[in-house]
C-alpha positions in Angstrom: 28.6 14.8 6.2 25.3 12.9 5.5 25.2 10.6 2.9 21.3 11.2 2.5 22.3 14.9 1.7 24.8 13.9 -0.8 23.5 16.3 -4.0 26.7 14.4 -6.0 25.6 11.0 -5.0 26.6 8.1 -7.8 28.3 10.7 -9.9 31.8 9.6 -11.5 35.1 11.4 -10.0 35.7 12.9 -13.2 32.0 14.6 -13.0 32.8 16.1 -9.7 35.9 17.7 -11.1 34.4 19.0 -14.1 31.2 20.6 -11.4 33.7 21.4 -9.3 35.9 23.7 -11.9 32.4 25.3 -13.6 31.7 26.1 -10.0 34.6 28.1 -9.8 35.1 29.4 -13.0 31.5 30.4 -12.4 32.3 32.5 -9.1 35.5 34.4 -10.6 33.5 35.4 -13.9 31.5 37.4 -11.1 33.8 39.5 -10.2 33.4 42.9 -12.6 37.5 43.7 -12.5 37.5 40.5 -14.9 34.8 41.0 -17.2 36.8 42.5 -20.2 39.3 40.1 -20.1 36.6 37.2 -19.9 34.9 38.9 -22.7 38.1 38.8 -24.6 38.3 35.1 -23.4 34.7 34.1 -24.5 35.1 35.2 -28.3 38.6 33.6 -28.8 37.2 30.3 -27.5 33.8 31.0 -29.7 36.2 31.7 -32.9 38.7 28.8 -32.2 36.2 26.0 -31.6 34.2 27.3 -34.8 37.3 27.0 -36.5 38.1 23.1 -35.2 34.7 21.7 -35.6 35.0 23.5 -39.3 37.9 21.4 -40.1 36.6 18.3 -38.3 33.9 18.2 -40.6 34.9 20.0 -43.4 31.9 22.9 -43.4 32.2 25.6 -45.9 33.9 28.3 -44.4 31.8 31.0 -44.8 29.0 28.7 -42.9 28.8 29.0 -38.9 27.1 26.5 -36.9 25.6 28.0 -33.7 28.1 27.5 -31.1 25.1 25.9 -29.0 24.7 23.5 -31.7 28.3 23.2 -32.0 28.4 22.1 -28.0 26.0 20.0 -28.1 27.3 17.5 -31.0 31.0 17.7 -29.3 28.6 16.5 -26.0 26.7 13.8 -27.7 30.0 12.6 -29.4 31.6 12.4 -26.1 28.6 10.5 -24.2 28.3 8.0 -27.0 32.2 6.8 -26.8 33.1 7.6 -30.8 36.4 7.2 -30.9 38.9 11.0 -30.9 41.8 11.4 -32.7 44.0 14.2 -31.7 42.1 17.0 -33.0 38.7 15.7 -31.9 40.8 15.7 -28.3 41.6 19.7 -29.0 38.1 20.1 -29.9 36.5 18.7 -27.1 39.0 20.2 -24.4 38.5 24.0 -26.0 34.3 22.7 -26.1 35.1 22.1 -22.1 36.6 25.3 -21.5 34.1 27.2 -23.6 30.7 25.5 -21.7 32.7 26.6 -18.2 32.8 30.4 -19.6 29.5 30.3 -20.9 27.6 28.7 -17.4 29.9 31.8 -15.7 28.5 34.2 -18.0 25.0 33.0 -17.4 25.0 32.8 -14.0 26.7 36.3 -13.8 23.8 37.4 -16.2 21.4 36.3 -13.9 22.7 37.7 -10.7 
């Protein structure tokens, strides 16, 4: 190994892990036996964080933010150290999960 060709270089332990899981989550999602069930997976995940960040802050229910959106704030909450109660924890985690999925179904999209 050369450190000069160290793509990961200054990156935080718990960075590589996350890569390292979206890396593999991204190569499974590519296999077509799996697609239906990852389909499956994809909408429960869309419906459930809708649902979480709806309660977090208390949108009308017949409102849904775009789940992009809805990534993105969960992202910038994360990055700017606000401090998580249990259900911003849930939220977050199923946020995690979701962005793994979606990078899979890109990449899958684009092959």
């Amino acid at each position: 190994k050369q450190d000069e060709w160290d793509i990961f270089e200054g990156w935080t332990d718990d960075d590589k892990v996350r890569v390292q899981e979206i890396m593999t989550e991204s190569i499974l999602t590519t296999d077509i036996s799996n697609q239906s069930e990852l389909l499956g997976d994809l909408k429960l995940l869309i419906e459930q964080v809708h649902t979480m960040a709806k309660e977090k802050n208390g949108y009308n229910a017949e409102i849904d933010e775009p789940i992009l959106s809805t990534l993105a704030q969960r992202s910038h909450e994360a990055k700017s150290g606000q401090g998580e109660d249990l259900a911003q924890t849930e939220l977050k985690a199923k946020c995690n999960q979701l962005a793994g999925l979606l990078v899979g179904f890109i990449l899958h999209g684009a092959d």
